[in-house]
C-alpha positions as CSV (number, residue, x, y, z in Angstrom):
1,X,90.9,100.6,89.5
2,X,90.2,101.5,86.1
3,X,92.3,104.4,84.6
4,X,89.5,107.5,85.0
5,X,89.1,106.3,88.9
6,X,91.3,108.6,90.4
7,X,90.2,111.6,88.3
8,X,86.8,110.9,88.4
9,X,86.6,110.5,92.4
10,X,86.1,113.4,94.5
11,X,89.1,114.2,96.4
12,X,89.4,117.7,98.1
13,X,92.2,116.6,100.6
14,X,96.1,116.1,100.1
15,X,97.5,114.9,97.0
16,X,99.4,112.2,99.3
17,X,99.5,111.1,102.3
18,X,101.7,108.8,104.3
19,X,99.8,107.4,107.7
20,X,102.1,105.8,109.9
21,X,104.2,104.3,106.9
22,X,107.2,101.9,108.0
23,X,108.9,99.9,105.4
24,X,111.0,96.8,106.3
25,X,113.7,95.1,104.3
26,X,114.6,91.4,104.8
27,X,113.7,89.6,108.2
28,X,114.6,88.7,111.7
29,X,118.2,89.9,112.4
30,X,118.8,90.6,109.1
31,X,115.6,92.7,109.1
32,X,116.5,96.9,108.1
33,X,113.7,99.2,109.1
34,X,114.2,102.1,106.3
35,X,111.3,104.0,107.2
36,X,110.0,103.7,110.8
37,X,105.9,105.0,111.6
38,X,106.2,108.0,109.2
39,X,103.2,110.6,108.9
40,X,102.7,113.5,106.5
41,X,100.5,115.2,103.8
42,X,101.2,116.8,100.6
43,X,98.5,119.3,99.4
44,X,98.3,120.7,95.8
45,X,100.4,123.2,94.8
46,X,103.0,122.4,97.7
47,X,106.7,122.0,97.0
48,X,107.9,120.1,99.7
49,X,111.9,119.0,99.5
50,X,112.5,115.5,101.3
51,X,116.2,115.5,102.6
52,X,118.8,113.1,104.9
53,X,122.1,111.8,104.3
54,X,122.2,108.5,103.0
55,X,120.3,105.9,104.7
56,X,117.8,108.7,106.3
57,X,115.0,106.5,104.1
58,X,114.8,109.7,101.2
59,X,114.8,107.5,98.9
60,X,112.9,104.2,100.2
61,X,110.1,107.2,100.9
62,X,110.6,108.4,97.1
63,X,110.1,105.1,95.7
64,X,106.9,104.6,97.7
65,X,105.6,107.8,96.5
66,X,106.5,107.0,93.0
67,X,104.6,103.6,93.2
68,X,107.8,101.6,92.7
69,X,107.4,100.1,96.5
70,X,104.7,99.8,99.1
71,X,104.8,100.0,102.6
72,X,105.6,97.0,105.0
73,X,103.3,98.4,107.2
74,X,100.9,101.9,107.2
75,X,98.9,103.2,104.6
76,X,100.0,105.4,101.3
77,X,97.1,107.6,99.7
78,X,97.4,108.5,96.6
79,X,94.0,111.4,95.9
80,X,92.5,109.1,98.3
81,X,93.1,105.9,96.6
82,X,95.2,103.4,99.4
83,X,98.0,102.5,96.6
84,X,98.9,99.0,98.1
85,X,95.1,97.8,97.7
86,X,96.2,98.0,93.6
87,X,97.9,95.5,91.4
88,X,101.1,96.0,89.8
89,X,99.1,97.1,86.7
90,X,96.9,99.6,88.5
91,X,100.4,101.1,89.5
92,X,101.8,100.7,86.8
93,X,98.8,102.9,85.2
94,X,98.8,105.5,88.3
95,X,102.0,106.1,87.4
96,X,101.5,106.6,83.6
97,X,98.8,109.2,83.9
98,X,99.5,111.1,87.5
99,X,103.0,111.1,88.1
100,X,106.0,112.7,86.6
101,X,109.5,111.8,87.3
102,X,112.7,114.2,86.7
103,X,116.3,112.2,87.7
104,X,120.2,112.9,88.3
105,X,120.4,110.9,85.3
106,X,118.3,113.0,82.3
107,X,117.0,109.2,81.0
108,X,117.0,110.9,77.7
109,X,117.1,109.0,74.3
110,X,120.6,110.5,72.9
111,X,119.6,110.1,69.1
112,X,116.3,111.3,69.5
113,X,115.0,115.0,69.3
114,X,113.5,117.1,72.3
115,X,110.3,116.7,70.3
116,X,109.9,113.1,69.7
117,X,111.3,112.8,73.2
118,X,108.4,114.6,75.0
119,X,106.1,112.8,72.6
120,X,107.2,109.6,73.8
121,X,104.9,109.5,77.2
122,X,102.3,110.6,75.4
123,X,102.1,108.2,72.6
124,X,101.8,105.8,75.2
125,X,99.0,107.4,76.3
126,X,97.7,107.4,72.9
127,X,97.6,110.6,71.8
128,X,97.0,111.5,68.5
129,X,100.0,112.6,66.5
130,X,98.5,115.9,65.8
131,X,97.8,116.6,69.6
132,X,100.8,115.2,70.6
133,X,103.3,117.8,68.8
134,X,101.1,120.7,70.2
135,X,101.4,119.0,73.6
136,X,104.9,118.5,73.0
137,X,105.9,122.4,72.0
138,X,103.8,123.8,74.8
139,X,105.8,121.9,77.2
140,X,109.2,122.8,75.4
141,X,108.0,126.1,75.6
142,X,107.4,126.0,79.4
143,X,110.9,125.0,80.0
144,X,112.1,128.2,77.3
145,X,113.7,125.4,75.2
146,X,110.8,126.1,72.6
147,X,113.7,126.9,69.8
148,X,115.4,123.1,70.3
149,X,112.5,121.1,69.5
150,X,114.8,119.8,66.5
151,X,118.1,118.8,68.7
152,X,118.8,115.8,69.8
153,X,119.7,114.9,73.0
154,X,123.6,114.6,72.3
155,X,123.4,118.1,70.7
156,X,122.3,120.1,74.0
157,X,124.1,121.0,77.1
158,X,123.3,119.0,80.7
159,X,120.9,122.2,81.4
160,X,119.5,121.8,78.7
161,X,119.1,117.9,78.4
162,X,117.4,118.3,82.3
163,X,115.2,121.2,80.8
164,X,113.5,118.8,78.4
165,X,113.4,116.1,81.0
166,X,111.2,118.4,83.2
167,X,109.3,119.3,80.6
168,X,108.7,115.2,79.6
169,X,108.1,114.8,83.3
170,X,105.0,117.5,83.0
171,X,104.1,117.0,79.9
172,X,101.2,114.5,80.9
173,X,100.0,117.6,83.4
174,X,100.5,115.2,86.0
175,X,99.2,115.5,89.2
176,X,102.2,115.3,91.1
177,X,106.1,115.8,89.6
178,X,108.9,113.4,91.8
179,X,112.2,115.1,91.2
180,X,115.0,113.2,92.7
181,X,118.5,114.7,92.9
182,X,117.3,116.6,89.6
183,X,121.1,118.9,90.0
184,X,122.8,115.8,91.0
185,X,125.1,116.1,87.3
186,X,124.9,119.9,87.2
187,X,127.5,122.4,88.2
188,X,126.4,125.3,90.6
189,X,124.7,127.8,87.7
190,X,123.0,125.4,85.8
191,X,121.4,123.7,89.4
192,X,120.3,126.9,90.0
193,X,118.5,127.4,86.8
194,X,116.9,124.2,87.2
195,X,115.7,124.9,91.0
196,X,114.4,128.5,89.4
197,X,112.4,126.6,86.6
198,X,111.3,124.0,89.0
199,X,109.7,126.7,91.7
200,X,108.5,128.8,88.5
201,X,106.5,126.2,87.7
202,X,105.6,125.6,91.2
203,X,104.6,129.6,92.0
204,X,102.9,130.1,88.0
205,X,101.6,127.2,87.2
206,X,100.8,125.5,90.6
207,X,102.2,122.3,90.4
208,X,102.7,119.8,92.7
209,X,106.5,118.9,93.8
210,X,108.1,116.7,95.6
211,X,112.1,117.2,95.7
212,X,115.0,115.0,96.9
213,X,118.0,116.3,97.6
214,X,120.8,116.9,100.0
215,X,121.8,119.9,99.5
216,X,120.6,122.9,101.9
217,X,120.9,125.4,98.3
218,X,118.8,123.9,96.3
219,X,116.3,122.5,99.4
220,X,115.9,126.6,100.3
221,X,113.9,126.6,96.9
222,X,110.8,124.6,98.2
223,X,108.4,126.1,100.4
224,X,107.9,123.0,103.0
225,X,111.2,121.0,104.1
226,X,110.9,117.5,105.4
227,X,114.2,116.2,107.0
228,X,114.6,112.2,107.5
229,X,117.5,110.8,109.6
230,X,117.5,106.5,110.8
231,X,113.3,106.4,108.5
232,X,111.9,109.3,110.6
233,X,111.1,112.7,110.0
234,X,113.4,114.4,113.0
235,X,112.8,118.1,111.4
236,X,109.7,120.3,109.3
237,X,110.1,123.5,108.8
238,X,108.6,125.8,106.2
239,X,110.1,128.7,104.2
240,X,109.6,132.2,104.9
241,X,108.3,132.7,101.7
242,X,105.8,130.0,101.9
């Protein structure tokens, strides 16, 4: 796969799709199933929050759609593109230029500014430097963080810190944005801002989201809800907003 495959190949279906995915750990007795023949889609524009208790297979199904992991057994689609046909560097490249990722943990660099932090993804895409700080500010100002280019990390507040990790997650316009436990360090007003921003930039700007979490509050901000409990999906439901 070359990196202009996956945009230059006509894809008018889901963003992702899981077809009968199971993933295995270890084998024999010692074998864990953490996901067990799991099916679903994820269209553009959807925010869908994955959520279980731990052990449900959340996670294992997070790092699969992040391309960290492949499935033991199943197929995962990625615009069309079966992921586990790709090397490690084809992943590694997927990644780079389609995905986004916003943690518990911001991941930021402490010394550095919200500026040269946000430029960081993009010098690796090469970006000139001129492009880059335009990139950079537009994204800054998406997250309303557009007067704390200049702070470092160490100088903002947890919010804050997560605000510019969203908006280093997006600032590639990826084509999907993995947020896993993003209010996990948070207390209850600054989750909330973040789940506001997040569905803002669901509703306005359609992107694609996929949520983790475990918590029923900040869940009740995506429109679609998968629940996982033993690797299957025991529950959908969608929001009556959606």
């Amino acid at each position: 796969m070359a990196e202009s495959d996956l945009a230059t190949k006509a894809h008018d279906g889901p963003v992702v799709a899981f077809e009968h995915v199971a993933k295995v750990y270890g084998d024999g007795e010692m074998a864990v199933r953490a996901l067990d023949d799991v099916t679903f889609d994820i269209y553009p524009g959807e925010f869908v929050a994955v959520m279980g208790s731990s052990g449900s297979g959340k996670s294992t199904t997070m790092n699969i759609l992040g391309c960290l992991d492949t499935p033991t057994h199943g197929r995962y689609l990625f615009k069309g593109v079966d992921v586990k046909t790709l090397t490690r560097d084809q992943r590694a490249l997927l990644r780079r230029h389609y995905l986004g990722f916003v943690f518990q943990g911001f991941n930021l660099l402490s010394r550095t500014t919200a500026l040269e932090n946000l430029e960081l993804p993009l010098i690796y895409r090469r970006i000139s430097k001129a492009d880059r700080r335009d990139m950079a500010m537009e994204a800054l100002h998406a997250v309303g963080l557009e007067n704390r280019e200049h702070h470092t990390a160490a100088e903002l507040s947890g919010g804050q810190q997560q605000r510019v990790a969203i908006a280093r997650a997006m600032v590639t316009s990826p084509s999907l944005l993995l947020a896993d436990e993003p209010t996990g360090n948070l207390d209850t007003a600054r989750s909330q801002e973040i789940m506001e921003l997040l569905a803002r930039l669901n509703s306005e700007d359609g992107l694609t989201i996929v949520l983790v979490t475990h918590e029923e509050e900040m869940a009740a901000f995506a429109g679609r809800r998968l629940e996982f409990r033993d690797g299957n999906i025991v529950h959908e439901s969608k929001s009556q907003a959606a």
